[in-house]
Structure formats: C-alpha cells, structure tokens
C-alpha positions in Angstrom: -20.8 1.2 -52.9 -23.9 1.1 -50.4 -26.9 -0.8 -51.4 -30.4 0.2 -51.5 -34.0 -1.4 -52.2 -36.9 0.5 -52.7 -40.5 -0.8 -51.2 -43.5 0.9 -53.0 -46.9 -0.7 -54.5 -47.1 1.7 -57.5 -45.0 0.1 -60.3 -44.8 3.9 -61.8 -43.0 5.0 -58.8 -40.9 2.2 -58.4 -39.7 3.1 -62.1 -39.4 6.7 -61.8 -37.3 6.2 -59.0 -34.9 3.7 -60.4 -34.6 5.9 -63.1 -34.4 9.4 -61.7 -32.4 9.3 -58.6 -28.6 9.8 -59.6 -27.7 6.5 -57.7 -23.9 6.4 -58.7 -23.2 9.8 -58.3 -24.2 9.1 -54.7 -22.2 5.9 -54.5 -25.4 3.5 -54.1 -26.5 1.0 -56.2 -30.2 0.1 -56.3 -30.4 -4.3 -55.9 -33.8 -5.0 -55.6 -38.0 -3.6 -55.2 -40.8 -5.0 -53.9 -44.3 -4.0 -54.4 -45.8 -4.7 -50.7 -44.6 -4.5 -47.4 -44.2 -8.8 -46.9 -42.6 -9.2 -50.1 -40.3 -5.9 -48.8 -40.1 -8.1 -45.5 -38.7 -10.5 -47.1 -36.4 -9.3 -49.5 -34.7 -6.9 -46.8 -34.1 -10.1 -44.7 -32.4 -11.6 -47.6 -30.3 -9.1 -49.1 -29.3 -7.2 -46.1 -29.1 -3.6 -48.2 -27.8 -0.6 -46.5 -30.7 1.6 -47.0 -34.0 1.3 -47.6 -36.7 3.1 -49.5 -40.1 2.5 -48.5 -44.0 3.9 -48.9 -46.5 4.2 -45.5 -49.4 2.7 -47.5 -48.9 -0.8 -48.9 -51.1 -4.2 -49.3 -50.4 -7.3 -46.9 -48.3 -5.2 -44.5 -47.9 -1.5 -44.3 -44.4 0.1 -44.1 -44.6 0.3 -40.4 -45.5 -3.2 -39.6 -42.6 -4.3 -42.0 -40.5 -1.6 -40.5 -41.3 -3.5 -36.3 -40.6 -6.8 -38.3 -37.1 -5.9 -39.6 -36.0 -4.5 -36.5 -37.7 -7.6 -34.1 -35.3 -9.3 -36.7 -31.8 -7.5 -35.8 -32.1 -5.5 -39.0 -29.8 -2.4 -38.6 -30.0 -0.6 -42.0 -30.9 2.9 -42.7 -34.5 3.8 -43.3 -36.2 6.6 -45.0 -40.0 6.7 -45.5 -42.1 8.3 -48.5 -45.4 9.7 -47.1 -48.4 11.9 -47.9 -49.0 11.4 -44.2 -49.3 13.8 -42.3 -50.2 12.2 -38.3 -47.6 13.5 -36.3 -48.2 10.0 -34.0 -47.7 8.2 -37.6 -44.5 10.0 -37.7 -43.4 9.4 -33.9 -43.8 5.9 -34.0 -41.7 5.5 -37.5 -38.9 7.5 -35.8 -39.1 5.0 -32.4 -38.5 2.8 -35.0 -35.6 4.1 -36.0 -36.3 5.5 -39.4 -33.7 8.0 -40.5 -36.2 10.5 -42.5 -39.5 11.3 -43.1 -39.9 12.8 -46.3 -43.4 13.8 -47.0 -44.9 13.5 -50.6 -44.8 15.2 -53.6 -40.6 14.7 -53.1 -38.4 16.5 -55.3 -35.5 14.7 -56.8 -33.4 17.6 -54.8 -35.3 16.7 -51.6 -34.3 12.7 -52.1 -30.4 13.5 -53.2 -30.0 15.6 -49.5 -31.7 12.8 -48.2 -29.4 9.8 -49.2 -26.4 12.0 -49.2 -27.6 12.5 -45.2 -27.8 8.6 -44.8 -24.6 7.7 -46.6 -22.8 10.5 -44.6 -23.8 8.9 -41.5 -23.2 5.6 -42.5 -19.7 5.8 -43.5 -19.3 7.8 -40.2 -20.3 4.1 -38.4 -18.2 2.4 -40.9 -15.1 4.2 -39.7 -16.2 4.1 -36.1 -16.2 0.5 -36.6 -13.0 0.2 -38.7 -11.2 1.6 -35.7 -12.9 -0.8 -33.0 -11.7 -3.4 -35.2 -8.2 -1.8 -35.5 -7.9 -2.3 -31.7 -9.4 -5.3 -31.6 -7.0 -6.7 -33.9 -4.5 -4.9 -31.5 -5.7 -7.0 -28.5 -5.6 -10.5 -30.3 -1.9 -10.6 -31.2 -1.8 -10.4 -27.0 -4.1 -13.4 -26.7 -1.4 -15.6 -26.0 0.4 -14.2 -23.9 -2.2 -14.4 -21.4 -3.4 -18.0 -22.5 -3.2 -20.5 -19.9 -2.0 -23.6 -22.3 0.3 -25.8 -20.7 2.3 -26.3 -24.0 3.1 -22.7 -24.0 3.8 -22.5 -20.3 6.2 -25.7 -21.0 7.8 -23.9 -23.4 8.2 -20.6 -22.1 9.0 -21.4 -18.4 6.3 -21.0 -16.9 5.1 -24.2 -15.8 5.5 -25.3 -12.4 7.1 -28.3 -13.0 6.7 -30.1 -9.9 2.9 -29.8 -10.2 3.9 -31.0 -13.5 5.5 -33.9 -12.2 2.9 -34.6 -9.8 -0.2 -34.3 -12.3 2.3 -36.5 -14.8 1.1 -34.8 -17.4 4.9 -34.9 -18.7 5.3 -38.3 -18.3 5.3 -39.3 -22.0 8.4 -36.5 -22.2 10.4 -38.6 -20.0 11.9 -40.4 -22.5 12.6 -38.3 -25.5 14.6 -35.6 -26.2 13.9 -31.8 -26.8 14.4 -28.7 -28.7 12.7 -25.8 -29.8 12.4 -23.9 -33.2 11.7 -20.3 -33.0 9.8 -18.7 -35.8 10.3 -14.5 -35.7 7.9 -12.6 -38.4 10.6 -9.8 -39.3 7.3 -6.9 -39.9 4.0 -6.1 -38.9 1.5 -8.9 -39.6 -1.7 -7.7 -39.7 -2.9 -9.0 -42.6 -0.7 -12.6 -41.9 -3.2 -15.8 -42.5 -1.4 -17.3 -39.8 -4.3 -20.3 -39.6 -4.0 -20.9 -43.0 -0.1 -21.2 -42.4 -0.2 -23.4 -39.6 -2.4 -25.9 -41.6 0.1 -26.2 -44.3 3.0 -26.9 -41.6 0.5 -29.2 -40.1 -0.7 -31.2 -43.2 3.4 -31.4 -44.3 4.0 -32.8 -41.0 1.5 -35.6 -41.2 2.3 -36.8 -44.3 5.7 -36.7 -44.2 7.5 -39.1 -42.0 10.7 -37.3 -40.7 13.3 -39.3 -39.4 14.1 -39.6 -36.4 11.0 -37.1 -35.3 8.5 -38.5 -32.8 6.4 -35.4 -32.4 6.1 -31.6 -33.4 4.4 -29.0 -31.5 3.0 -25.8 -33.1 2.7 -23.3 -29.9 1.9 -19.6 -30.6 4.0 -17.3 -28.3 2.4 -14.0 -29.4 1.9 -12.0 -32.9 5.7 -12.1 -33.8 7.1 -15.2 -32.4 5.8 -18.9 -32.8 7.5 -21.8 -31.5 8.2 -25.7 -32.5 8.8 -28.2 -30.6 10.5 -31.3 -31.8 10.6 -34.2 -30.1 13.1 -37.6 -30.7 13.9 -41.0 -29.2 16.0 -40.4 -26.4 18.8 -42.5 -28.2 19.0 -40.6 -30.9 22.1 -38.6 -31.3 22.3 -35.1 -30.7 24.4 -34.4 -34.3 21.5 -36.3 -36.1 18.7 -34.3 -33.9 20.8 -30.8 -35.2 20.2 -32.3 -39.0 16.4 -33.0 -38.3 15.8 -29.3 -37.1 17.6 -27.6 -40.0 15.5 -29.6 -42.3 12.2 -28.6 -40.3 13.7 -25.2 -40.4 14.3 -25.4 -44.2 10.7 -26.8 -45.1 9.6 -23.8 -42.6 10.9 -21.0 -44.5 9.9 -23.1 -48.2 6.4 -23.7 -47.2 6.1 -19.5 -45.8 8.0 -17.9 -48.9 4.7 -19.0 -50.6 3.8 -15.4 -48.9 6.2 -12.8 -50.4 4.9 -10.0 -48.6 6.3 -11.1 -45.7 9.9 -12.3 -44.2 10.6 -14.8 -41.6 13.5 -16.2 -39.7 14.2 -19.0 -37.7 16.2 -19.8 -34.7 17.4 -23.0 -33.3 18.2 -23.8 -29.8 20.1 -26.8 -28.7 19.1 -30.6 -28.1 17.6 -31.1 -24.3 17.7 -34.9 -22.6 15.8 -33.8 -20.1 12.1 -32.1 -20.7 12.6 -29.5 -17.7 15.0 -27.7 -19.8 13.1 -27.0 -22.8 12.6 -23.0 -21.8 16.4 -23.0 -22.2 16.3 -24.2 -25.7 13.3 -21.7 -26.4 15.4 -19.4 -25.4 18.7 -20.2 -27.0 16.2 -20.0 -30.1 15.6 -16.3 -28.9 18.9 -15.2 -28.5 20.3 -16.8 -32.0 17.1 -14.7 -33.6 18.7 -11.6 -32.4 22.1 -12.3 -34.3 20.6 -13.0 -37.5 21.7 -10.8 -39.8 21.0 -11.9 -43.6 20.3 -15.4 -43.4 17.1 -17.2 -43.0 18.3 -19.9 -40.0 20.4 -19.6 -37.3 21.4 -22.7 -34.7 22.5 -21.4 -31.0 25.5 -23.8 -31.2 26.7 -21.7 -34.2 26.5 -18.6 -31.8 30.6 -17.2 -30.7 31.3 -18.7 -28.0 32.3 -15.6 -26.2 28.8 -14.6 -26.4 27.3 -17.9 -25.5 29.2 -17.3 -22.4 27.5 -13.5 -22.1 24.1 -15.1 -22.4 24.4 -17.7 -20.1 25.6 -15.4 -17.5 22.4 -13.0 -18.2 19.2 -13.3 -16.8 16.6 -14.3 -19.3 15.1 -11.4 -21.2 12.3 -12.9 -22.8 10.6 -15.3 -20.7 10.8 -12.7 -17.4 8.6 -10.0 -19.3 6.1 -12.7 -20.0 5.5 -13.6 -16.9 5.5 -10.1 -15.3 3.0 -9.0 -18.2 0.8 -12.3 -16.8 1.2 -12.0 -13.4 0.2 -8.3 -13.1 -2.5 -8.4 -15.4 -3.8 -10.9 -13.1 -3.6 -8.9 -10.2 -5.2 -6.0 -11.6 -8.0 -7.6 -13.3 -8.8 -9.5 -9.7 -8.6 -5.7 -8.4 -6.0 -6.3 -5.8 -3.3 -3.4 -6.0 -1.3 -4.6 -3.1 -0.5 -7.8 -4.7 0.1 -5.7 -7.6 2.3 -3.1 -6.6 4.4 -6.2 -5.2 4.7 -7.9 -8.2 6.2 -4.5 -9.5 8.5 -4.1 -7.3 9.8 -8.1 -7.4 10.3 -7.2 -11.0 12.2 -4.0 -10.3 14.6 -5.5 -7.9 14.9 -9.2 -9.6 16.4 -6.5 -12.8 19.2 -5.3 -11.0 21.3 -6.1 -14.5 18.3 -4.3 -16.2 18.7 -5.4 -19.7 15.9 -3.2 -20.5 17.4 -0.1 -19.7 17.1 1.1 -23.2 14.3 3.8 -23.2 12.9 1.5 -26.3 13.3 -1.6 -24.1 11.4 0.5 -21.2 8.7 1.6 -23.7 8.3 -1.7 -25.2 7.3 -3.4 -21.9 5.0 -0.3 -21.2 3.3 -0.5 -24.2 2.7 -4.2 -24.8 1.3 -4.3 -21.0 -0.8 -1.7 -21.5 -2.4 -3.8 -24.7 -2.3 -7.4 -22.4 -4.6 -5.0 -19.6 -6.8 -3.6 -22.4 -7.8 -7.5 -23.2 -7.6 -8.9 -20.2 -10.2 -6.2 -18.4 -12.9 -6.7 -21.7 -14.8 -9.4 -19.7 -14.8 -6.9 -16.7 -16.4 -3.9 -18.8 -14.0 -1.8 -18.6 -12.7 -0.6 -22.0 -9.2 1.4 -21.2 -9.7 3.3 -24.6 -12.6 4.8 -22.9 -10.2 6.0 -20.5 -7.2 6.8 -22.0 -7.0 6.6 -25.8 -4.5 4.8 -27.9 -2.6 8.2 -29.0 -2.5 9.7 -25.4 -1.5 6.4 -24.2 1.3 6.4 -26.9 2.6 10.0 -26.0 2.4 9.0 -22.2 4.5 6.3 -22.6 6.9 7.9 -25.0 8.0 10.0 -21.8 9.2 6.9 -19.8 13.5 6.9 -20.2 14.3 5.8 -17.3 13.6 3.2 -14.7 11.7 5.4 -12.4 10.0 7.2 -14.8 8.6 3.3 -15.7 7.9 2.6 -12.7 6.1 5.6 -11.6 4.0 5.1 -15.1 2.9 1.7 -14.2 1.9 2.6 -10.6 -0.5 5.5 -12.0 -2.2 2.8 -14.7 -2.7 0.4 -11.8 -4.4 3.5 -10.0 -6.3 4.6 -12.9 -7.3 1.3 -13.8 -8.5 0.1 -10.4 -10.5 3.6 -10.4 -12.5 3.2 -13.4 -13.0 -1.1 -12.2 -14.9 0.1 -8.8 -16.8 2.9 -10.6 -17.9 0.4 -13.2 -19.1 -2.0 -10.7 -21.0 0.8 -8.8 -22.8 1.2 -12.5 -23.2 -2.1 -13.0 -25.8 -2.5 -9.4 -27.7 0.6 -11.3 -27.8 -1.2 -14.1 -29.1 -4.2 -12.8 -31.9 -2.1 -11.3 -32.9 -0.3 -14.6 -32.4 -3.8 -16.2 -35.2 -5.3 -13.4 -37.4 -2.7 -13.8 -37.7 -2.9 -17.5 -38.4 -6.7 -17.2 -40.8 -6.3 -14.7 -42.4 -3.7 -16.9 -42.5 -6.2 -19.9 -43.7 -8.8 -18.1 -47.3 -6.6 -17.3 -47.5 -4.9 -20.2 -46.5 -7.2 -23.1 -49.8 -7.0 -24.9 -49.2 -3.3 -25.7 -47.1 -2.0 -28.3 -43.6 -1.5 -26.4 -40.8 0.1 -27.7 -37.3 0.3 -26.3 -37.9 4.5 -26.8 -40.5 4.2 -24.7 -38.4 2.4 -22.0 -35.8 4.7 -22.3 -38.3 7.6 -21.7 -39.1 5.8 -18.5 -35.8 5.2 -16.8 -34.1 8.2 -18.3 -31.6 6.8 -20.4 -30.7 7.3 -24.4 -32.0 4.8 -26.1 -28.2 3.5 -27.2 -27.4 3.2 -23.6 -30.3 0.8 -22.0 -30.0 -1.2 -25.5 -26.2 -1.8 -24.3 -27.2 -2.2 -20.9 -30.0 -4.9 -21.4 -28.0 -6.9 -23.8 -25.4 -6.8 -20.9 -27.3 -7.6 -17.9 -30.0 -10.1 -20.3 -28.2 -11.4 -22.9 -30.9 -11.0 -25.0 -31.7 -7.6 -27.0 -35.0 -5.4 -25.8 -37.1 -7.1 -28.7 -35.6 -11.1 -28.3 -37.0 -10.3 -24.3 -40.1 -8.7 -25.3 -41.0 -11.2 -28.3 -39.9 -14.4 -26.2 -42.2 -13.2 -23.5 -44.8 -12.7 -25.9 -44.3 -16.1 -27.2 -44.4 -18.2 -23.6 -47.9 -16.4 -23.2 -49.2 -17.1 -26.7 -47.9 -20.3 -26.1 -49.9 -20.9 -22.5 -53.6 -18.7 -24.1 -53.4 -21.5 -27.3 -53.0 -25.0 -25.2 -55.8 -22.9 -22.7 -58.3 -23.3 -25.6 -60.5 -20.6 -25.3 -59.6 -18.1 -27.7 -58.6 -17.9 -31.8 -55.8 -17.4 -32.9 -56.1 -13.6 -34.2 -57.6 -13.3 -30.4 -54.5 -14.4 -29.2 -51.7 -12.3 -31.3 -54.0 -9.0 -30.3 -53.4 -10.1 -26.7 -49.4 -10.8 -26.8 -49.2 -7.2 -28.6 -49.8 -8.4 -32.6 -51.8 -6.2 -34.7 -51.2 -8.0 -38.2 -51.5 -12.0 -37.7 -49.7 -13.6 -40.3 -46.9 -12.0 -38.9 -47.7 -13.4 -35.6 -48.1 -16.7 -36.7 -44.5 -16.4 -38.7 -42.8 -15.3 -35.3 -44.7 -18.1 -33.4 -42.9 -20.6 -35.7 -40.0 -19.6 -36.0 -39.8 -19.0 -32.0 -41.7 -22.6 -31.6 -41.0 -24.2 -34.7 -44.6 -25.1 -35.6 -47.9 -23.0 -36.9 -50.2 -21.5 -33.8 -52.5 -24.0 -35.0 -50.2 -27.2 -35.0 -49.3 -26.5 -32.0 -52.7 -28.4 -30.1 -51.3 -31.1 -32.3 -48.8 -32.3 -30.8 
C-alpha cells in the first residue's frame, strides 16, 4: 500500500480530506499531516511517504520552498499541489520542481481520485521498472566470483600461477600440510538463498568446534551454485583418518543447511593431496563425484568405479577450462582489444578437440553464462548490454547455437557488437564531459540565482533525466549537491569577509527564506552561520 501525507494550514481541510478521499480503495494509506510547510519539511524527511499532498499558501515556508527543500534533500516521492493560484510562472516553477499535478481549487473528490489513481499508476510503473533492474542485477552477482581475482579461489580452481606463487611464497605455510577440497552443489535456483547467513553458521561451528586432526578450513565461493572447502591437516596425518574428517565436515554441512528446507544440497569429496599444487585436482575430483550423485547427500571421489575414474583422468578438465575462458575473454573485451580476443577463442576452440561440450545444452550454457560475466564485467565501463540486446532476445539468440560453429560464430558477433557500442560510448562520454563543464562553469557565475536542473537542460538541449544521469556520472555529485556545495564555499568566504548579515548573505548564494539557509549551512558545515566567526 503507498503512503501519503497531506501538508495544509486549515485544520478543516486537513479533516475533510482524511475523511473524504477513498484512500483504501486507491491502495494508499494516509500516515501523517502537517499544518505548515517546515513542520511538512520535516515530517516528509522522516517518514519518506510516497506521495504527498500539499497547499501553495502556508506559514513558515510556503509549499514551494518546502517543495526546493525536499528535493535539495534527494527526496524522490510524488507530489501534487492544491491551489487557488492561478500564475502560470507559479505553476512552471512547481512543475521544474517536479510536482506531478496541479490541481487548482475548489477540487472535487472526483478530480482528487483521477489524480492519485494517475500517481499510483505511475508509480507502480517505476516499481516494476525497478523490480526488473534488480532481477538482473541479482543475475550479474551470482557471476561475481567468477571474475574475482582472490587468490584462494584461483588456488583452488587452477588458476593460479603457481610459480609466481612460489616466488611471492604466499603458499609457503601450505608446504607442510595436506589438502583436499569439499564441494558444495545447490541442487535449484537460489535466488532467495541467505548464503551470508549460511556461511556464518559454518563459520561460527568451525571456531568452536575443535576438529581433529583439521588445521584449517577455507570457505571459497566458486559461483551461485557451487562453493568450495578447503581442509587442511598435518602432513603426517594419515590419508584414511583425513577421509573420516571430511565426511564428518560433510555431514555437519548438510545438518547445519537442512535448517533451510526449501532448498537441497549435495556434497562432493575429492581426494587427500600431499602436495598444495594439486589442490585443483581434488576440487575437481569433488566436481566429477557431484555429477554421479544420485540420491544421497555425500559422495567421496575414491568411491567413484574405477572404470570411470580412469575415463576422467584421461578427460580434459571440464570445469576449471570454462572458468578461465569466461575470465580471460571478458578481460579482453572489456580492455577493448578484439585481437587478443578472437585468439583466446580460438585457443579455446582448438585446446577442445575432445569437446566435452558438444551437447547443444553444454554449448548454450557457456554462451549464456558469458554473456552474464560480460554484462557485469562492462558496468564500470557504461555500457549496459541490456541496452543493447535484451535478456529475452539474448536467450532466443543463443537457443540457435547447436553446433560448434554456430558457437563460435555467436561469440565472434557479441565481441563485435560489444566492442561497437564500447567506442560509441566513449565518443559520448567526451560530449558529456563537455555538457558536464559547461554546466559547472554555468553554476559557478550564476549561483546566486534560482537554478534549476530544467533550466540546465533547456540550455544544453538534453531531457532533464539524461544530464541528471550524466552529471552524477561525470561529478559524482547530483545537480543540487554541486549547486548547494558551491553555494556553501561562497557563503562560507562572504561570512568570515565580515561585511554583510546573514539574510544578506543567503539572498546572495541564491536563498530566499533564511532559516532554511542557515539549516543547509549547518548541516553542510556543521555549525550555525553565525558560530561560524567563532571558531
């Protein structure tokens, strides 16, 4: 239900209003009023409602000047004034300020439900707009991981150069313990999984239990379905009593997750290592024992057939090669250099001369899951690939790919696409900059007059959405933090100067009302206007 306050100084208004307007039917409940446009300032700060209600003419602080405070203040809610007033300038500036309707008075009760049922339309048009941002976003940060550069997960997965290793010693305090690796496979989609809260329970047992024979555990997320532990022992320990320590680990593993009955999990174990450079293969003898699981919980590789011990060892590894070729050409794209690209393609085309992922699933898989690694990886870049191609085009493209050509003939026109849309953002980005520049420069003269990012927008010819984005980009700041920390330094520089009063000074850094001023000068300086000689 969206929340609403009402802002009005006649207390018969404020009731009739409460009690008139058919607020459930609409789906909005009324939490709060205020009788003047501080006290509205300072509710609306507070309660953050969704929409508000509010009067032109009001004591203290008229609906206008509360209406520049909110938004100075990052308020985003919906606004819709009440008004016998008829200035059409009185009207322009309440719409530069983002005011969703102007209803003028007498107001019918009709007039108000159209009203609200317009706001509450267009709200829960931005709440689904942003429930599907945060769908793929959610996407992107199972993929987090894979292109993580922590050297635990590299160690684990094979993709650490282990001479730099060696020369760096950073695995010097693995040299004389022995090694294996637990695999932990979530068995559905996990998008509701609390997996921090989970690893704090695993971590808490772990501390407070002493294990025998254990000398450390690793927690290493691998990506959003597999996880990885890695147990470490006294190199004298036997390799029978090792086995016994990682099927209890294993065992705690699945007690402490069944807490979470939604949800099914299964464990593989790969075999004891002496030496630390051989950890990937127990990572992935964890792997492969995951993928013969059939009803129980735990699996140890050295419970695998033999026969098909002997298949896998003869294979090429099919889970940490992926990994790296998801890493390696994400890397090349994002540092724009197709060549380099195209070669690490090819390498992985002619190093899978077996092709174990011949399967049009296991082709489509690899597709899809690059495509996802590229969408995060390219973020910090600015260049969102759902602008480009969206998630159910992507889907149907890559639901085409059966055979090997046909894969690699898809990846080939991504990196093309890809590198397309990078050099035409960059080409934007120098515009940008420009628009950005002139802005400031534009602030920096006229910050005693009453500026509006409209206005701006007017100037350089841009919606008002777009130089918002564009200035938050290139400044970091929004329009109004700029605009009000320039306003600040200057107030700052006129009060130590002397010469003028205080109301003096807030007309000349672009304030009309002065106790508003001096509540911005605080909270920008953190001291009163007039403390501030004081000091």
């Amino acid at each position: 239900m969206w929340k609403a306050i009402i802002v009005d100084d006649d207390p018969s208004v404020l009731r009739g209003m409460k009690k008139a307007i058919p607020w459930e039917k609409l789906g909005i409940e009324c939490i709060g009023e205020a009788s003047d446009g501080k006290a509205g300032f300072e509710i609306i700060m507070d309660m953050q409602p969704d929409i508000v209600l509010t009067d032109i003419y009001m004591p203290v602080m008229n609906d206008l000047e509360m209406m520049q405070a909110l938004r100075e203040n990052q308020y985003t809610g919906s606004v819709i004034i009440l008004s016998g007033y008829s200035d059409f300038e009185y009207a322009r500036t309440a719409l530069r300020l983002k005011v969703q309707d102007y209803l003028s008075k007498p107001i019918t009760i009709q007039t108000m439900e159209e009203a609200l049922k317009r706001v509450t339309t267009r709200l829960e048009e931005e709440r689904m707009k942003q429930s599907g941002q945060e769908e793929i976003k959610q996407k992107i940060n199972y993929y987090k991981s894979l292109i993580s550069n922590t050297w635990l997960k590299s160690l684990v997965t094979g993709m650490e150069d282990q001479e730099v290793a060696r020369k760096e010693q950073k695995t010097d305090y693995l040299q004389k313990q022995k090694h294996q690796v637990l695999v932990l496979k979530l068995d559905k989609d996990n998008e509701a999984i609390e997996w921090d809260s989970l690893q704090e329970n695993i971590s808490c047992f772990f501390s407070n239990h002493a294990l025998p024979y254990l000398k450390n555990v690793e927690w290493i997320e691998l990506n959003y379905i597999y996880s990885a532990i890695l147990l470490s022992y006294d190199v004298q320990t036997d390799n029978k009593v090792c086995q016994k320590a990682a099927q209890n680990v294993a065992e705690k593993l699945i007690e402490l997750m069944h807490l979470k009955e939604d949800y099914k999990y299964k464990i593989g174990i790969g075999q004891v290592k002496t030496n630390w450079e051989e950890i990937p293969i127990s990572t992935e003898e964890a792997i492969y024992s995951l993928s013969k699981i059939l009803s129980q919980p735990i699996i140890r590789y050295e419970d695998v057939p033999a026969s098909e011990q002997s298949k896998f060892n003869s294979q090429k590894s099919a889970f940490r090669k992926p990994v790296q070729f998801y890493r390696e050409l994400s890397d090349a794209v994002k540092q724009e250099r197709k060549d380099q690209a195209v070669r690490i393609l090819n390498k992985f085309m002619l190093d899978e001369q077996e092709w174990t992922y011949s399967l049009p699933s296991h082709l489509q898989t690899i597709c899809k899951d690059l495509w996802v690694i590229l969408t995060y990886s390219l973020y910090d870049k600015g260049v969102n690939l759902e602008e480009i191609v969206d998630h159910q085009t992507a889907s149907r493209q890559i639901e085409k790919v059966h055979q090997k050509e046909q894969f690699q003939r898809w990846i080939l026109a991504s990196i093309d696409l890809i590198l397309s849309r990078i050099q035409q953002e960059e080409k934007e980005n120098v515009r940008h900059k420009q628009t950005v520049d002139y802005v400031i420069e534009y602030i920096d003269s006229h910050y005693h007059e009453n500026l509006t990012l409209n206005q701006m927008a007017e100037k350089v010819f841009l919606s008002r959405n777009y130089l918002s984005q564009i200035f938050k980009k290139v400044t970091g700041l929004s329009f109004n933090q700029y605009l009000n920390n320039v306003r600040m330094e200057k107030a700052k520089y006129l009060i130590l100067e002397g010469h003028y009063l205080i109301y003096e000074i807030a007309e000349k850094v672009g304030y009309k009302n002065t106790p508003y001023f001096s509540s911005m000068f605080k909270k920008h300086t953190g001291v009163n206007p007039t403390d501030l000689l004081k000091q």
